[in-house]
C-alpha positions as a Python dict, from the first residue, in 0.01 Angstrom:
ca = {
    (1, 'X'): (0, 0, 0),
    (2, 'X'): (-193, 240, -225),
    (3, 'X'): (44, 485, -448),
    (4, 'X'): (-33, 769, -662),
    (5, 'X'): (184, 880, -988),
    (6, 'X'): (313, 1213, -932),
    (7, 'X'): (298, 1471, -1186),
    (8, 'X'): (631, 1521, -1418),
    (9, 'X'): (695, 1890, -1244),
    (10, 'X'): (719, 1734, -892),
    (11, 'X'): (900, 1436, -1006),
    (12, 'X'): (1219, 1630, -1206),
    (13, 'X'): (1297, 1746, -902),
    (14, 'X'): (1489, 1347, -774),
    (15, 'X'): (1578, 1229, -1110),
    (16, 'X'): (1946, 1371, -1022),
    (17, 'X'): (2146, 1099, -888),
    (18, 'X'): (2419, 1142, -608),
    (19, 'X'): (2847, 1093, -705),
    (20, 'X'): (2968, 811, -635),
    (21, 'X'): (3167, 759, -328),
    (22, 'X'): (3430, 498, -209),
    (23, 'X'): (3320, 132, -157),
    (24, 'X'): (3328, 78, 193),
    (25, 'X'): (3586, -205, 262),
    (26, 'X'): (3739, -343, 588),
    (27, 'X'): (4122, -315, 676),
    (28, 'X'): (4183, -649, 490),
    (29, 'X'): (4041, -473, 212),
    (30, 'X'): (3703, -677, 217),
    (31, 'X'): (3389, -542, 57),
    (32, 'X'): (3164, -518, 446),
    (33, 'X'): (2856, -491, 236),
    (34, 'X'): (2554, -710, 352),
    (35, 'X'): (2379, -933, 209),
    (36, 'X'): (2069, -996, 335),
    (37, 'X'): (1836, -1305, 208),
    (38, 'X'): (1433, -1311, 326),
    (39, 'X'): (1352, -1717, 373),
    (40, 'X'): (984, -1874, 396),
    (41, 'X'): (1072, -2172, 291),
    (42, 'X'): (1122, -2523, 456),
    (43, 'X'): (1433, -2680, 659),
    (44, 'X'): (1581, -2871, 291),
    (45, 'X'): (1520, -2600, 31),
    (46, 'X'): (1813, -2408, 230),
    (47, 'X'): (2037, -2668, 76),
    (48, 'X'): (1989, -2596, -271),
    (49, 'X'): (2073, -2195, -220),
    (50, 'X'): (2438, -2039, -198),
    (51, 'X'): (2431, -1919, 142),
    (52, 'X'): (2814, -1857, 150),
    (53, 'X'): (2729, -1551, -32),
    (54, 'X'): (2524, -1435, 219),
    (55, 'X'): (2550, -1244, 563),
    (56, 'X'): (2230, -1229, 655),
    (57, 'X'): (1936, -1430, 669),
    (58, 'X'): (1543, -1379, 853),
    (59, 'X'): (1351, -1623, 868),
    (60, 'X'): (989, -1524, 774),
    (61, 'X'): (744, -1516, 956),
    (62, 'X'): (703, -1533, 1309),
    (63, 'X'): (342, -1408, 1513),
    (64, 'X'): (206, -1272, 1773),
    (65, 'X'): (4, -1513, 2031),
    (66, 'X'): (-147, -1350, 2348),
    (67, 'X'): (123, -1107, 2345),
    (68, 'X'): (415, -1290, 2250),
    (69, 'X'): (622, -1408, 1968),
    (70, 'X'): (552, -1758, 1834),
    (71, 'X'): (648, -2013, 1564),
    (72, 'X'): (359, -2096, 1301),
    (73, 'X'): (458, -2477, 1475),
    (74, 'X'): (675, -2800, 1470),
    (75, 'X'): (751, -2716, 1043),
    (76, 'X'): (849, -2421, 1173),
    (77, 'X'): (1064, -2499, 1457),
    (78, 'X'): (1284, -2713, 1241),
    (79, 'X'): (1331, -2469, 948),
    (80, 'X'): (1443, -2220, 1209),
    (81, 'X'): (1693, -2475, 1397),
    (82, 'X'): (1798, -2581, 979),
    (83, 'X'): (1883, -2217, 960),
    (84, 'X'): (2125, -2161, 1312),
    (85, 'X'): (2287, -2528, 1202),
    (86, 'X'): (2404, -2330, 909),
    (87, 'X'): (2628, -2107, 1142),
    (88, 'X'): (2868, -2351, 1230),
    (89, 'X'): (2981, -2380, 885),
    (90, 'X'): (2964, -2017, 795),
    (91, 'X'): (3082, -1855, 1157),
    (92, 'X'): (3023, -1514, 999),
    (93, 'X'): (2659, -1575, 920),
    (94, 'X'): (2319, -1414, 1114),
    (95, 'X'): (2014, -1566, 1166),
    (96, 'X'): (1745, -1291, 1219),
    (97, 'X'): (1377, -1402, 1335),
    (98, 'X'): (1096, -1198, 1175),
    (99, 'X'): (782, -1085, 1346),
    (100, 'X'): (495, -998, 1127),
    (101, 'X'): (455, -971, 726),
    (102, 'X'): (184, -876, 510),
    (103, 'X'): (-117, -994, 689),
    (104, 'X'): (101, -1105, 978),
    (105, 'X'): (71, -836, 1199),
    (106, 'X'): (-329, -791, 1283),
    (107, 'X'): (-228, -742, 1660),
    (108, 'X'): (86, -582, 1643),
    (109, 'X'): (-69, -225, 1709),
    (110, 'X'): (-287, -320, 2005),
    (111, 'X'): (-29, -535, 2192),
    (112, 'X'): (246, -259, 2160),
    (113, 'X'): (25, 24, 2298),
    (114, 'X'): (146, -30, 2618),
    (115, 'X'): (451, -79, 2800),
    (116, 'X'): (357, -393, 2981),
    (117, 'X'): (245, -542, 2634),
    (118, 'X'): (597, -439, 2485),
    (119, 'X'): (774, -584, 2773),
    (120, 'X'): (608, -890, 2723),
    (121, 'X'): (668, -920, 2371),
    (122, 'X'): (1040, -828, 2427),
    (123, 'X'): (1117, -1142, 2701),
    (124, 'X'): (972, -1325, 2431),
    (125, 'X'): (1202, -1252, 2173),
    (126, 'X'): (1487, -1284, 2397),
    (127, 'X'): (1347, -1649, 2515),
    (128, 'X'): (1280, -1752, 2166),
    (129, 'X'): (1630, -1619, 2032),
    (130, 'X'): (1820, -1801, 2284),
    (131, 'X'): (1630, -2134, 2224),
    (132, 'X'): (1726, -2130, 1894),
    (133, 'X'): (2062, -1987, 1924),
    (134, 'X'): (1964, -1661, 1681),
    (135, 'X'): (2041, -1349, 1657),
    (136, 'X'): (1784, -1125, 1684),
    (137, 'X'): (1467, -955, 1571),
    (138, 'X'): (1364, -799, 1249),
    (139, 'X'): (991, -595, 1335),
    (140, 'X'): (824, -662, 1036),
    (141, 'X'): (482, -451, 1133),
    (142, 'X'): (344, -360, 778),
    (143, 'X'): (268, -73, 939),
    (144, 'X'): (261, 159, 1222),
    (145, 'X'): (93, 477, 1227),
    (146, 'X'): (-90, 424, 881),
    (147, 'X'): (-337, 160, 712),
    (148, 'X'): (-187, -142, 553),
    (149, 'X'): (-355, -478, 576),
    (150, 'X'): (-716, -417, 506),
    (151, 'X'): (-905, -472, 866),
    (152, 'X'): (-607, -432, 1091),
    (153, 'X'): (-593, -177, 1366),
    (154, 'X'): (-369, 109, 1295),
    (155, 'X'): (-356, 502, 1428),
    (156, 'X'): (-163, 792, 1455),
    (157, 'X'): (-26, 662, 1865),
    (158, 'X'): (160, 404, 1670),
    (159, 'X'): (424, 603, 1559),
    (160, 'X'): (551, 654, 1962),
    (161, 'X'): (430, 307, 2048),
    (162, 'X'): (730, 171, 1782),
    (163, 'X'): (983, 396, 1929),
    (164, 'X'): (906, 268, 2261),
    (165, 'X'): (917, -113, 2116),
    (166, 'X'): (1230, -73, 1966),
    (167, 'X'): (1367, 77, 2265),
    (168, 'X'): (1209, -168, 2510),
    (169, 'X'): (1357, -468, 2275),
    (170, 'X'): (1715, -315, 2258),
    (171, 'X'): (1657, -283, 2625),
    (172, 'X'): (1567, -649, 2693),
    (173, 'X'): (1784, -805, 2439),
    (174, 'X'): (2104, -600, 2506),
    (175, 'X'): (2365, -521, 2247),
    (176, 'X'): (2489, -839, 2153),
    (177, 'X'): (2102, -924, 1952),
    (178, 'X'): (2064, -749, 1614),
    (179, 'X'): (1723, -491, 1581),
    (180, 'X'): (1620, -456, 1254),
    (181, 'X'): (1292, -360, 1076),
    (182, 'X'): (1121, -398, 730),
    (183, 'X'): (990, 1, 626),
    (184, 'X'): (741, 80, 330),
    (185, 'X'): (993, 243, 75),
    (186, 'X'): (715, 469, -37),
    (187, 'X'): (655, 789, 50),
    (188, 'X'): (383, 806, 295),
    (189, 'X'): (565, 567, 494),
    (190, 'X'): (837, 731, 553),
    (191, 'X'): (691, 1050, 608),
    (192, 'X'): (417, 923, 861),
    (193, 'X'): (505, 590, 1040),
    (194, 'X'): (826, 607, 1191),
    (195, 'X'): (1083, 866, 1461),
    (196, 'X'): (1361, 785, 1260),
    (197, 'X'): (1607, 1055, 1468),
    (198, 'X'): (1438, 851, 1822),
    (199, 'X'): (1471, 501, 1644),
    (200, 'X'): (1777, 473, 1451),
    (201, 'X'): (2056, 499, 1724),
    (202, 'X'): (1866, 194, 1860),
    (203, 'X'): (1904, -69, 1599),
    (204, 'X'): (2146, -211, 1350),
    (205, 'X'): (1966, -145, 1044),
    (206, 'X'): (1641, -77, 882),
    (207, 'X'): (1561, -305, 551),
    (208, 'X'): (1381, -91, 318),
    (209, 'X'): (1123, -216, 136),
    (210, 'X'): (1231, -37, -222),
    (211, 'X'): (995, -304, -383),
    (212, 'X'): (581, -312, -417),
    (213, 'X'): (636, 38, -487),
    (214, 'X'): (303, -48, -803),
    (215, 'X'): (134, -359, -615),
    (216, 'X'): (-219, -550, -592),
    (217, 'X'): (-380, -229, -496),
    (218, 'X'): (-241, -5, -859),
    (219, 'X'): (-498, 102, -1133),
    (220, 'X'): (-165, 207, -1341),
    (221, 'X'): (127, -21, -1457),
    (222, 'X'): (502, 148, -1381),
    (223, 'X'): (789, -26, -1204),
    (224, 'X'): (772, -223, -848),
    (225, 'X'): (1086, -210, -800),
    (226, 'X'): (1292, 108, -1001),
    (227, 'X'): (1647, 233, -922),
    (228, 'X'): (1512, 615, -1003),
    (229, 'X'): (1225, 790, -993),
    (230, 'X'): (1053, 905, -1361),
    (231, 'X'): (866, 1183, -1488),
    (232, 'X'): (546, 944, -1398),
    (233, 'X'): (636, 736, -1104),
    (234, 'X'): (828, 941, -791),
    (235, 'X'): (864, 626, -583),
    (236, 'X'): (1196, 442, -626),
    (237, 'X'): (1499, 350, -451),
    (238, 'X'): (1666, 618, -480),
    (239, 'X'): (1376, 844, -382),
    (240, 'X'): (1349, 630, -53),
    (241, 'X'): (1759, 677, 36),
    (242, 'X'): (1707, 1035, -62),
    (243, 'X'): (1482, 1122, 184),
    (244, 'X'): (1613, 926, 492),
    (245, 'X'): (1921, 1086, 392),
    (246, 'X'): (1730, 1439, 437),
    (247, 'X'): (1599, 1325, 776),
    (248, 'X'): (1939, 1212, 938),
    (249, 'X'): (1959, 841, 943),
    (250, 'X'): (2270, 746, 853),
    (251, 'X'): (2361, 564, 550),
    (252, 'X'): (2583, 288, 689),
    (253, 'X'): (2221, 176, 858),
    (254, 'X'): (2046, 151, 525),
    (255, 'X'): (1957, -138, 350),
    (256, 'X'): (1798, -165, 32),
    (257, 'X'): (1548, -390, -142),
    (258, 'X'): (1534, -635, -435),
    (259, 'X'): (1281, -852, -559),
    (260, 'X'): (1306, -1199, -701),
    (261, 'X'): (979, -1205, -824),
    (262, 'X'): (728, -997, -1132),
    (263, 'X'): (424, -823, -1070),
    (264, 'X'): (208, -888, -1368),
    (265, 'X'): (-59, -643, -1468),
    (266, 'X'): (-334, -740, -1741),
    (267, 'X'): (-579, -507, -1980),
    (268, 'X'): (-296, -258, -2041),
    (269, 'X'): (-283, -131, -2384),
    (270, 'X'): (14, -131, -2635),
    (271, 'X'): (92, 249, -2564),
    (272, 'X'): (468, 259, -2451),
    (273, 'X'): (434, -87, -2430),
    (274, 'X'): (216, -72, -2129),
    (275, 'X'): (406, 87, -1917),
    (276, 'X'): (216, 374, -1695),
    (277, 'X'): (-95, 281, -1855),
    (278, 'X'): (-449, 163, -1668),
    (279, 'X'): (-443, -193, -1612),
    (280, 'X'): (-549, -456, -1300),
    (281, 'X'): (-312, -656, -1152),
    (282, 'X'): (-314, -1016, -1258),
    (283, 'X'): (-52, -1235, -1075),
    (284, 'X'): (295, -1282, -889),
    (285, 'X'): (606, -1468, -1053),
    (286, 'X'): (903, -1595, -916),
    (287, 'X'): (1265, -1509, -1079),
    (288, 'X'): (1290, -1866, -1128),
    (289, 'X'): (983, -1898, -1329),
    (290, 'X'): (1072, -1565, -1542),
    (291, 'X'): (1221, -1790, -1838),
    (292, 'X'): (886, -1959, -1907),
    (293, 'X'): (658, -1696, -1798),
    (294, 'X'): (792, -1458, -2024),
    (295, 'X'): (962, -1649, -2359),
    (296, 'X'): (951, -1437, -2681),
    (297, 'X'): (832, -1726, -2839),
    (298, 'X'): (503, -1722, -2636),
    (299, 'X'): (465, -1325, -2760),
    (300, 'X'): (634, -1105, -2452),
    (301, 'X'): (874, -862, -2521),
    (302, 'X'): (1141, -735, -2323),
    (303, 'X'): (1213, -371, -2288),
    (304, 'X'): (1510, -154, -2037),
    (305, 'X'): (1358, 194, -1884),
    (306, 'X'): (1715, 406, -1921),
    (307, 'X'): (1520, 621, -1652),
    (308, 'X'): (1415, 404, -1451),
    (309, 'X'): (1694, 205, -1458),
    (310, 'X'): (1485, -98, -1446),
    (311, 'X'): (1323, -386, -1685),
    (312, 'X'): (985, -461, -1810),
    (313, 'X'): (771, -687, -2043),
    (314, 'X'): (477, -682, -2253),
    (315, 'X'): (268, -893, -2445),
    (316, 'X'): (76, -740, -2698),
    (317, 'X'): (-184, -983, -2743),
    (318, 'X'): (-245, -1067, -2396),
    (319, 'X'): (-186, -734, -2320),
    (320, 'X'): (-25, -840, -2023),
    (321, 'X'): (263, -579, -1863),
    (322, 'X'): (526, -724, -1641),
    (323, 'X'): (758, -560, -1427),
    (324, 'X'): (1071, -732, -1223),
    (325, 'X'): (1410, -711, -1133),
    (326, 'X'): (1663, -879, -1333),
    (327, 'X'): (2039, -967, -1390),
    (328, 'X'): (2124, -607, -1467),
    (329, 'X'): (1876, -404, -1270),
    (330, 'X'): (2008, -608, -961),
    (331, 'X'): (2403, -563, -1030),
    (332, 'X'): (2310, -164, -1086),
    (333, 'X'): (2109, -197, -722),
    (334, 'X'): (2424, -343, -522),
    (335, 'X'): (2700, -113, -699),
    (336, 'X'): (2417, 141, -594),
    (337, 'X'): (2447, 50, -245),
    (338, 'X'): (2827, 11, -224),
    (339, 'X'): (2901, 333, -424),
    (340, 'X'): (2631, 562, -147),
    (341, 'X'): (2838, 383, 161),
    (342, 'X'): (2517, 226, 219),
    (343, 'X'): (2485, -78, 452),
    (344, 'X'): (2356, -328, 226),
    (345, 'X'): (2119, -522, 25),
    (346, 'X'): (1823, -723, 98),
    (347, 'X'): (1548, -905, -107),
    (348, 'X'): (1215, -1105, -98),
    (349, 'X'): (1311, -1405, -95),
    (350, 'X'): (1553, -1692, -100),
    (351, 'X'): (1326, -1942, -291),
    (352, 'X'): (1229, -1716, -551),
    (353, 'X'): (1550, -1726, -685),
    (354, 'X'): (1733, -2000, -924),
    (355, 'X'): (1933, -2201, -675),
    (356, 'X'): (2244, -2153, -930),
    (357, 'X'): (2354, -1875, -1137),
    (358, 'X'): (2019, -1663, -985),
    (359, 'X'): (1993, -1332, -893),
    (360, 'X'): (2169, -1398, -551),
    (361, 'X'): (2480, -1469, -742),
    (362, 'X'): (2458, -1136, -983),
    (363, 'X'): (2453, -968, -598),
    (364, 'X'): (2763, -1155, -530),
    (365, 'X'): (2968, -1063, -843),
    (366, 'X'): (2918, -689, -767),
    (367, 'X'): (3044, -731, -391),
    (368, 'X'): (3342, -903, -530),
    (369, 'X'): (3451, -671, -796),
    (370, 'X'): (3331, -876, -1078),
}
């Protein structure tokens, strides 16, 4: 996940932002947006989060094992059955399984090269889902087609070898399972991994990762997780919708991403307050954590990117730059969503959050008019 800063000429040319449309309601008059919540924790944690507000969630991660998909074991097992319990008190909810992750996928590329690996892998999915009582697959192969996790196989062949996946597991499954998958929401990604016009008509939705957009691998602060693109930074949310709008997939299959967690960057200097300056990345906070890890008191200082449309923080002395989603850079993501007709909103992850009053519940305001 390596991104460059693009060059203010090339960059004007997305800062525009589309009208606003209609929010997509039901006949009841019911806001259909989804809500979609990541979850690696364990089977109790659940129980402290307010999963009525969700529609959504995928439990992270399941793995390849000679071909198949597979549990990480018995902790596993009973986090996943936790999660399907939960349906019988919200009827309306999905539980999603997810293959893959960061690191999660060494295999992925060689086992779906061929159709008799993909077939395998499918009857898997459809075994696994029905022990459980789920409700489908979310392909979380990080990624096809180009390098992500240092060491793991990747190549151009891919790209097909996905298509044929997806349509192997819609295949297998049927149409009662949901399809989903987690995409890169930077450029390159979309550009190089994926036949959207092949793949779309085949699944319910595709999760876009509109987060790590500056990550572990950036030698320049900016925002991981911006609304619009800047003169400095192209890659953004709306940069992501824009150009899957260009390539035909529909926006009632879209999905965007939030994160519940900073990216913090050290050695940056005190020019614009650190943002788009050289730096290294230091460490990962959780949303819940933010009111420690970044008190005034201690020396940070919070600061709004009108451009951007997203928050930041520096320390001076530490020289320490943060960058996050918050309270109002998440309620401007979801009205976002429901004002483009997109399908929803999705974020990494459940835990991250404070079990009351979190970021989760900012979501749930702006679905409900509030």
């Amino acid at each position: 996940m390596k991104h460059a800063f693009i060059p203010f000429i090339i960059c004007c040319l997305v800062w525009i932002t589309g009208k606003s449309q209609t929010t997509p309601i039901n006949k009841s008059g019911k806001n259909e947006l989804v809500v979609i919540a990541y979850y690696s924790g364990n089977e109790k944690a659940i129980d402290e989060y307010p999963v009525e507000q969700l529609t959504h969630i995928i439990y992270s991660f399941c793995y390849l094992k000679d071909g198949k998909l597979v549990t990480a074991g018995p902790a596993a097992d009973k986090t996943i059955h936790k999660l399907v319990s939960l349906k019988k008190k919200y009827p309306g909810l999905k539980i999603l399984l997810s293959l893959g992750g960061w690191g999660g996928c060494k295999d992925c590329s060689e086992t779906f090269s061929t159709q008799k690996g993909r077939e395998s892998f499918a009857v898997s999915v459809r075994e696994m889902s029905a022990s459980f009582g789920a409700d489908g697959i979310d392909l979380d192969w990080e990624y096809p087609a180009i390098e992500g996790y240092p060491g793991h196989r990747f190549g151009p062949e891919d790209k097909p070898n996905f298509t044929a996946l997806v349509k192997t597991l819609r295949t297998i499954l049927g149409e009662e399972q949901e399809i989903s998958f987690a995409a890169g929401g930077f450029t390159r990604f979309l550009q190089e991994a994926i036949e959207w016009r092949s793949v779309m008509p085949l699944l319910n939705r595709v999760n876009i990762m509109t987060y790590d957009l500056i990550n572990g691998y950036s030698r320049l602060t900016g925002h991981h997780t911006p609304l619009y693109s800047t003169p400095f930074q192209l890659e953004s949310t709306d940069h992501a919708i824009r150009y899957l709008d260009s390539v035909g997939v529909p926006r009632n299959k879209m999905v965007i991403g939030a994160a519940f967690y900073a990216r913090v960057f050290e050695n940056a200097d005190s020019v614009d307050n650190g943002l788009n300056r050289p730096a290294k990345f230091k460490s990962f906070v959780p949303y819940k954590d933010f009111l420690r890890s970044f008190r005034e008191a201690d020396g940070y200082r919070a600061f709004w990117d009108p451009t951007a449309q997203a928050p930041y923080s520096y320390h001076s002395g530490l020289r320490h730059f943060a960058t996050y989603d918050d309270p109002r850079s998440i309620r401007l993501k979801t009205q976002y969503a429901i004002d483009r007709h997109l399908q929803g909103i999705m974020f990494w992850e459940l835990t991250l959050d404070q079990p009351a009053n979190g970021l989760l519940n900012e979501i749930f305001k702006v679905k409900q008019g509030k």
